[in-house]
C-alpha positions, 0 to 999 in steps of 0.5 A: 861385512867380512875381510877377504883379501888384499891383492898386490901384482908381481912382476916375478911369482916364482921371486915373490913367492919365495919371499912371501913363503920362504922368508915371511913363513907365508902358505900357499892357500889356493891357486888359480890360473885363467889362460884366457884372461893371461894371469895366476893368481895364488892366494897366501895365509899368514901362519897363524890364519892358514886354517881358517884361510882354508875353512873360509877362504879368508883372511888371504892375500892375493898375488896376482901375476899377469903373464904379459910384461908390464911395468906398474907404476902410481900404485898399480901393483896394488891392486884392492881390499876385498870385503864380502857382503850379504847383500850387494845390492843393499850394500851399494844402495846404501853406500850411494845414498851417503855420497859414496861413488861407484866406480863398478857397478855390481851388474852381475849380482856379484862383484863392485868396486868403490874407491876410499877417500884416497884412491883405494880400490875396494871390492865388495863380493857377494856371499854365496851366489850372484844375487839376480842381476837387476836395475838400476844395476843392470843399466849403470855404466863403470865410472873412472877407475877400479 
């Protein structure tokens, strides 16, 4: 397993990037817009990570900004920990077979979610390609929140 990012939403990008890279020293590593899912995201390295966060796309922080007003409240601003694996499916096999629930399947051979003890969202990726989606993957449906 190896950490990717932390994501945090903002209510004002061109605020929050002003103090994520004007006042804490912060670079912007990537950006990436999608007008059909009505978000940026932009992808920040500390100083000292902004090399290797260019090299491996890690250790980022990802703000997400989602273009239609919304007020976050009870944590949502936080979005979730982002871990990549080398084999989703073991990974989420694994975390079953110790009592662990998962809120997301990974159907796409590609992306889950779990929630620790205290309510964290935790995303696992899939190194490289999206592994073939297969059962019982497939045919699970998302539980509670993520």
């Amino acid at each position: 397993m190896r950490y990717l990012h932390t994501m945090v939403r903002v209510r004002n990008l061109d605020e929050s990037l002003d103090f994520y890279c004007n006042k804490l020293g912060m670079h912007e590593i990537n950006r990436m817009e999608s007008e059909q899912g009505r978000f940026t995201l932009v992808y920040l390295a500390a100083p000292l990570d902004a090399d290797q966060a260019r090299q491996h796309e890690a250790p980022l922080l990802e703000l997400t900004y989602n273009w239609d007003a919304e007020d976050y409240t009870g944590g949502r601003n936080f979005g979730h920990i982002a871990f990549e694996v080398d084999d989703i499916y073991a990974t989420c096999q694994k975390l079953m077979e110790g009592g662990v629930l998962i809120n997301r399947p990974p159907r796409d051979g590609h992306m889950a979610f779990i929630r620790s003890p205290d309510q964290i969202s935790i995303e696992f990726l899939q190194k490289g390609s999206p592994l073939k989606p297969s059962e019982p993957w497939v045919s699970m449906s998302n539980t509670g929140v993520w």
